[in-house]
C-alpha positions, -999 to 999 in steps of 0.1 A, spaced: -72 -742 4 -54 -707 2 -21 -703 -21 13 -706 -3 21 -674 -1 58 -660 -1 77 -646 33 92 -618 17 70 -604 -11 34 -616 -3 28 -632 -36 17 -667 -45 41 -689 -53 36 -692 -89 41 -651 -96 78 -646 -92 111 -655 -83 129 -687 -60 99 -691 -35 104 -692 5 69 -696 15 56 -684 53 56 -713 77 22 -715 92 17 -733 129 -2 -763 132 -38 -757 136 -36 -725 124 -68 -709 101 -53 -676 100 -50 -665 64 -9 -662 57 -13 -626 38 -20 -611 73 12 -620 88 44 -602 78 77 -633 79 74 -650 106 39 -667 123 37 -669 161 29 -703 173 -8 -705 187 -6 -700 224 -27 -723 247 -56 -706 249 -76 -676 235 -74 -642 255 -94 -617 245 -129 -603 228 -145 -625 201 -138 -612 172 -106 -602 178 -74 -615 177 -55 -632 206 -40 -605 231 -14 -629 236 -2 -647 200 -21 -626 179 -41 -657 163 -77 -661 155 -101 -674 176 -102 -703 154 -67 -714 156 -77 -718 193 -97 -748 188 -93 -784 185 
């Protein structure tokens, strides 16, 4: 499991000041340090070439599933 990371700054929550972590989406396995703030919600379905992200909510393939 990954360190919260924080919204603002990018650091784990232990490094600095009052912590406001990034709210992640059900289901997702994106890791948080490649969102900036806020976290789309995984759409219904994947659209787009493997490997890449989502065209349309910018999630992994992996969030996809399940």
């Amino acid at each position: 499991m990954t360190d919260k990371l924080c919204r603002h700054c990018g650091e784990p929550e232990a490094a600095h000041h009052a912590f406001d972590p990034i709210e992640m989406p059900s289901g997702c396995q994106c890791n948080p340090g490649e969102w900036d703030g806020v976290v789309n919600v995984v759409c219904g379905a994947f659209v787009g070439a493997a490997g890449k992200n989502c065209e349309e909510c910018e999630h992994d393939e992996s969030c996809h599933v399940g």
